[in-house]
N, C-alpha and C positions, 0 to 999 in steps of 0.2 A: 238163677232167679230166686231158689230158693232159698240159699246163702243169704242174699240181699236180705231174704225179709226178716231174715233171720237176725241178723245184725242190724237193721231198724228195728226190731223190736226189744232189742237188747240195749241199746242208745235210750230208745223213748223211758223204759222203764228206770235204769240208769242216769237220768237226766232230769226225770219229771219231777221226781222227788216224794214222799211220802204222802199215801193218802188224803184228802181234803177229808171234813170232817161232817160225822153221822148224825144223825137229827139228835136232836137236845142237848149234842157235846159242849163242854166249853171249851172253846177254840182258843190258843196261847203261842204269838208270836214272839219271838224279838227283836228287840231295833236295837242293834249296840253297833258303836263304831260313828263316825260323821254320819249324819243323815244328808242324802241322795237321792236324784230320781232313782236307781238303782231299787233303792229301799219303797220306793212308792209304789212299782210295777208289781213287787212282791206283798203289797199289804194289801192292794186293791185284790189282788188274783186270791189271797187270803179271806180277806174279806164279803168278800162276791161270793165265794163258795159257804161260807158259814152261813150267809144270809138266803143261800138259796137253798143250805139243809137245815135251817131254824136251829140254828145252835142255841145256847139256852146262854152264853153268853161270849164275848171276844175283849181279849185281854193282851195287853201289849206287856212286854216286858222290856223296860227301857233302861240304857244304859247309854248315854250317848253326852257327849260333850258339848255338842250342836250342831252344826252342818250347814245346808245352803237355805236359805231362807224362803225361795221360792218353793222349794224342793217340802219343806214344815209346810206352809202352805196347802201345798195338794194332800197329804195327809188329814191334815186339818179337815180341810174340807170332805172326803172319806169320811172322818169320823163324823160330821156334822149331817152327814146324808146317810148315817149306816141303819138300820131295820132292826139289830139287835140291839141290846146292852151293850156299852163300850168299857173298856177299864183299862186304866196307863197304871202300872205297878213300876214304880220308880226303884230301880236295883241296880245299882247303889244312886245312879249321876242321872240326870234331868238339864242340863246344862242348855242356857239358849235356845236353840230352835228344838229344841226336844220337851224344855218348860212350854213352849207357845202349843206344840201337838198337846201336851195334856190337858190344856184349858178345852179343849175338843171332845174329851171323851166324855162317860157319864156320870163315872165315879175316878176318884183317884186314891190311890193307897200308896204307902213310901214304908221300906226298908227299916228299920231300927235306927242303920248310920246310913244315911241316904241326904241328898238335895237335889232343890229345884231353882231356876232362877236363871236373873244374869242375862238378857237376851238381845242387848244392846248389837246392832249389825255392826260388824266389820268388813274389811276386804278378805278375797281369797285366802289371802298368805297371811293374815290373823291382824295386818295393820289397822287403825284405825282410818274412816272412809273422810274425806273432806267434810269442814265444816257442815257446807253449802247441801251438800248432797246426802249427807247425816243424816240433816233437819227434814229434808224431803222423804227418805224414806219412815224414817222415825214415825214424824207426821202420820202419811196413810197406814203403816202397819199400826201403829200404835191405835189407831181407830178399829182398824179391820180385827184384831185380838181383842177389843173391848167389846166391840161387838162378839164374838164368836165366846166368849167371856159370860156376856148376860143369856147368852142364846141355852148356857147351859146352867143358869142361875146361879150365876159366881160374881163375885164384888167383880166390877168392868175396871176398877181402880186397879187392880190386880194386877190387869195386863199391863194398864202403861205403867206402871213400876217397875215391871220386869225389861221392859225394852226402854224408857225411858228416865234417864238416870235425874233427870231435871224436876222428877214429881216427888214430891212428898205421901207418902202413903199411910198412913193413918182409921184407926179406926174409935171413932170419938175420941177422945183426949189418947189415946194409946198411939207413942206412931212408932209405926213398924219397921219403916223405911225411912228414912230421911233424904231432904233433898241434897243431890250430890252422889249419891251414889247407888248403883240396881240394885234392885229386890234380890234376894237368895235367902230362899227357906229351908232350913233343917225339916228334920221329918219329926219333931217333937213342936218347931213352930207352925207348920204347916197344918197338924193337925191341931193346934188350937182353938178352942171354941168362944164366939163369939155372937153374944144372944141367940145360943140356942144352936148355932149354926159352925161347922167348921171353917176355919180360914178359906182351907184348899183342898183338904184328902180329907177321904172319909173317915183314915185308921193308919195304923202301923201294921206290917206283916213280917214276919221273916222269913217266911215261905210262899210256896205256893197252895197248898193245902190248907195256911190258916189264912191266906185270903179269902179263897174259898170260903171257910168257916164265917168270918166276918161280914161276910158278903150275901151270907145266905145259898151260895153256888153249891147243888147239891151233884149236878151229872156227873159221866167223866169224863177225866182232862184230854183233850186231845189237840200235843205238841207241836205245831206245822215249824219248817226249817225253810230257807230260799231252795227252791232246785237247782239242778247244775245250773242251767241254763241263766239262770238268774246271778248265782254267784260270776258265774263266766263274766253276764253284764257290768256286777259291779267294777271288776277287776279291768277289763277294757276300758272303763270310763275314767277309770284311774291312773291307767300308764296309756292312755290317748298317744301322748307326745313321744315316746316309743314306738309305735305305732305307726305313728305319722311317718319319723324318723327312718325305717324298715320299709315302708313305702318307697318314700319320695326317693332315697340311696340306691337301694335295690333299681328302682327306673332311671335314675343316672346312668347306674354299669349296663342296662340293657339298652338305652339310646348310644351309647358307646358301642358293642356289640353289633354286629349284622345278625342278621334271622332272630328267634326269636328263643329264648333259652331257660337256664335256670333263673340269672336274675328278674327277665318280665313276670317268672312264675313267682317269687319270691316278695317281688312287688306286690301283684294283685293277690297275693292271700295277706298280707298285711293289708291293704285297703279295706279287703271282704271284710276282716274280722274286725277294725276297726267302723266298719259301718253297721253292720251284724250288732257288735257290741251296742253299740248308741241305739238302735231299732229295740233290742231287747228290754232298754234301762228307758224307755218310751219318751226319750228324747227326739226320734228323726221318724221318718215314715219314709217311702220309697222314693218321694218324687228327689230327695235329695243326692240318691244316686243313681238316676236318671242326668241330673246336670252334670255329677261327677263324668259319669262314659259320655255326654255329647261333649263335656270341656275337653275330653283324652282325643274323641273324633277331631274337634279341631286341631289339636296338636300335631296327630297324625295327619291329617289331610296337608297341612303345612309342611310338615318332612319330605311328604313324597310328590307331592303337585307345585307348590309353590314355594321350594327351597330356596332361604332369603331373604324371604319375605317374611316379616315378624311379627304382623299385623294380626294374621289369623291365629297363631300361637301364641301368643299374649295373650288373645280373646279368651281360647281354649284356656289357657294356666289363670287365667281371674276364675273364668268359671269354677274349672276344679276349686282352686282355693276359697271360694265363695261358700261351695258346697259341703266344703269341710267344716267350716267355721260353722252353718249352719245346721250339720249334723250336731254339733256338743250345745247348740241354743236349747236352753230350754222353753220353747216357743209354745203359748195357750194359745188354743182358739177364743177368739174375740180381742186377742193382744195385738198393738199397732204394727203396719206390716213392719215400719223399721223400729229395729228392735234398743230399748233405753241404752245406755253407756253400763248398768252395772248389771245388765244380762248379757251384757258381750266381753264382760272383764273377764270372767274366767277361761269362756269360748277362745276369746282373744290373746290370752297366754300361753293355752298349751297350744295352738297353733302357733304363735312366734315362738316359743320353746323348741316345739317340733323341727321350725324352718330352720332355725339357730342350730343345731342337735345335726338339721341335716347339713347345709352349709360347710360345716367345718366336718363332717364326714364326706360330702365330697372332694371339699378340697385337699384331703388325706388320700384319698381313694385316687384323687388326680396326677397329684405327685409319687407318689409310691407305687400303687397297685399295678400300673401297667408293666413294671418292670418284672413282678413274680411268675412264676412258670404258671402257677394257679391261672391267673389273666389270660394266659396266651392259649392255654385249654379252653377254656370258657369259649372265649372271643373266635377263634381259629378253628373249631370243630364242623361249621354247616356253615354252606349259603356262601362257599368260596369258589372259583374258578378251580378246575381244576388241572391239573397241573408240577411239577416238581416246585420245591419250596428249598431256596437257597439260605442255609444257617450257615453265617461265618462259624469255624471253627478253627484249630493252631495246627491241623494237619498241612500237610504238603497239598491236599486237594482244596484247599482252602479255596472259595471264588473271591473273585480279586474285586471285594467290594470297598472302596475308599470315599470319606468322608466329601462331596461336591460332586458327584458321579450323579445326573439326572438321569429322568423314565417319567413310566406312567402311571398313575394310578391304575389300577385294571379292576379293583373293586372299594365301594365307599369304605374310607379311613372314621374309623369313629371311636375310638384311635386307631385302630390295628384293623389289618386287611393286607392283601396282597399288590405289591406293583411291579413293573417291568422295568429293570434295569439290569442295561448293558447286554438287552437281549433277553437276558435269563426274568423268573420268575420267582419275586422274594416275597416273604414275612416280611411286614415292614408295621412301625406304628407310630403315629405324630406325637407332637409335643404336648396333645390337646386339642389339637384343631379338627374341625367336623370337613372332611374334601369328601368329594364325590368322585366315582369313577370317570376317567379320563383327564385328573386335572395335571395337570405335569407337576412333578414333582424333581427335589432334589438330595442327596443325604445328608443329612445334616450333623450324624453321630451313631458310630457304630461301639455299641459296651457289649462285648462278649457275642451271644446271640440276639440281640438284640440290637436294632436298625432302627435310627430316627429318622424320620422324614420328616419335609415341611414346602410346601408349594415353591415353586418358582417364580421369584421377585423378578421382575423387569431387569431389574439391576445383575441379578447373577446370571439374567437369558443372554442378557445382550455379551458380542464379542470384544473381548478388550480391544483399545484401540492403540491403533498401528502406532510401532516406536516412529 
């Protein structure tokens, strides 16, 4: 016991990550890479701790090409609800949804060689979105950043230039954007002053110490990083379809398999970590794998009670697959229970990815794998009759097993299991077929050590008829 706690306490300090920050510090994250829920779990857990030691100020250091929109969003809003001083220090990129977060904070500073801009939504995969459905999002965001915009006393014009290629932006006869194409500010335009006032940033830095300087930031610095725990997040959310993939495969070869073994085990910790993951990056909460294990109960309950029947297993695999899709939603409260078409695009790729990925790994695993020694280990270890086990082999003791020679099944074939032929007790395994013990069977193909079986048709039971 003391071991244990010993090694929980070694994890927790290991995984938590450095310090939060001590009254009047100034607090200094970064956001570099796509922006993520991933990234939002770790600003807010950032943030929340600065604001409950009175930091004297919080400072983002940004680096980010742009990311998912919803995901800017909840940032956004963090900075719009934060207690202390905010600061986005643009180093080097500002790009998209990472220009919309810095209309969020208090102040904004830029790089030497630095921009900001550009925030026009796309699809997942960087295409441009339908006309139809452009306009719609465009529309609401492009309000909701004007808003958020004046909220921090900034031209609201500002925002729809950056997301809205169709506006002209201008500032009295001066226009700074033209229509036709997004706003994108250098950090020498950005900082340009206009009666009085700067465009966007307050300043130029090239560090973090002459931020400070510029800023008036006298405390000191103190650097917060993601925790394991968080990084692990991101990284889960992002090879999902791996994941998925490692699951769903893994639960193939153990539905194939009697009793329960390495592949069930190798299934359910790809599930955990893929659900774990998504819980971390504050995408799922628990009830979503709640539905996952009652969809696995139905499945199961149809294996072993009403073999056949396809009804109750279908139910169970909508469920699970329901569950999954709705694990990578990124779903607010107060958001309509059915979820828009471009919050399900992404959800809805890497699960068809996943299923794709799996598919064509079963179908490789179905052809091939039964045949390697690895399978026959696996599958033939537990939960067999027991008994001697007939292996053809080229010895003179060879049993006399020939290709049409029927028996019985003696244990469920899921491929491989044991059946009675010719008296004796063989290793035997189907072509693919799910039989159950007792079903009569016949050989269909003997390769080496290796016996195929396959039920007995009407047509090979019955006796040929009389010359």
């Amino acid at each position: 016991m003391k071991t244990l706690r010993l090694l929980l306490l070694f994890l927790a300090l290991t995984l938590a990550g450095p310090a939060l920050s001590r009254d009047g510090e100034v607090v200094v994250v970064p956001l570099e890479g796509p922006v993520s829920k991933a990234q939002v779990a770790f600003l807010k857990r950032a943030l929340r701790e600065a604001e409950t030691d009175k930091a004297q100020a919080f400072i983002i250091e940004m680096n980010t090409p742009g990311g998912e929109l919803q995901a800017a969003v909840d940032i956004l809003q963090l900075l719009l609800k934060a207690r202390v001083p905010t600061y986005t220090w643009v180093n080097p990129n500002a790009g998209s949804a990472g220009a919309l977060i810095a209309l969020g904070s208090d102040h904004v500073y830029m790089a030497p060689v630095s921009a900001i801009g550009a925030a026009a939504p796309v699809s997942g995969e960087g295409a441009d979105i339908p006309a139809t459905l452009n306009e719609k999002i465009v529309s609401y965001y492009s309000g909701y950043f004007r808003s958020a915009a004046q909220a921090k006393g900034r031209n609201p014009a500002l925002a729809e230039a950056f997301i809205n290629k169709d506006t002209e932006f201008k500032i009295g006869n001066d226009v700074i954007s033209p229509k036709g194409s997004l706003l994108t500010l250098s950090a020498q335009e950005a900082t340009r002053r206009y009666d009085g006032k700067p465009l966007l940033a307050d300043g130029i830095a090239d560090s973090l110490d002459a931020l400070k300087r510029a800023a008036g930031l006298t405390a000191p610095t103190l650097a917060l990083e993601p925790s394991g725990f968080e990084r692990i997040a991101q990284w889960i959310t992002l090879l999902a379809p791996l994941f998925l993939l490692g699951g769903i495969a893994a639960a193939y070869l153990e539905f194939k398999a009697p009793g329960f073994g390495v592949a069930g085990i190798v299934s359910l910790t790809c599930f955990a970590i893929f659900f774990f993951g998504h819980y971390l990056a504050g995408l799922t909460g628990l009830e979503v794998v709640v539905f996952f294990v009652l969809g696995a109960i139905l499945l199961v309950v149809e294996l072993i009670f009403f073999p056949g029947v396809f009804l109750v297993a279908a139910l169970g695999v909508l469920v699970m697959l329901g569950s999954l899709l709705f694990a990578m939603l990124d779903h607010f409260p107060g958001d309509p229970l059915l979820p828009s078409p471009e919050m399900l695009a992404r959800p809805a790729l890497n699960l068809a990815l996943g299923l794709a990925l799996s598919a064509v790994a079963i179908a490789l695993l179905a052809r091939f794998f039964p045949s390697l020694p690895l399978f026959r280990r696996l599958v033939l270890a537990t939960n067999q009759p027991t008994g001697p086990a007939l292996i053809p082999t080229d010895g003179p003791t060879a049993p006399a097993l020939q290709p049409g020679m029927t028996g019985v099944a003696r244990s469920i074939l899921r491929p491989a299991g044991k059946a009675e032929i010719d008296g004796e007790l063989c290793d035997v395994v189907t072509d693919g077929e799910y039989l159950n013990a007792g079903t009569p069977i016949r050989v269909l193909l003997i390769e080496g050590s290796r016996v195929v079986v396959g039920p007995v048709t009407p047509a090979a039971a019955a006796p040929p008829p009389a010359p």
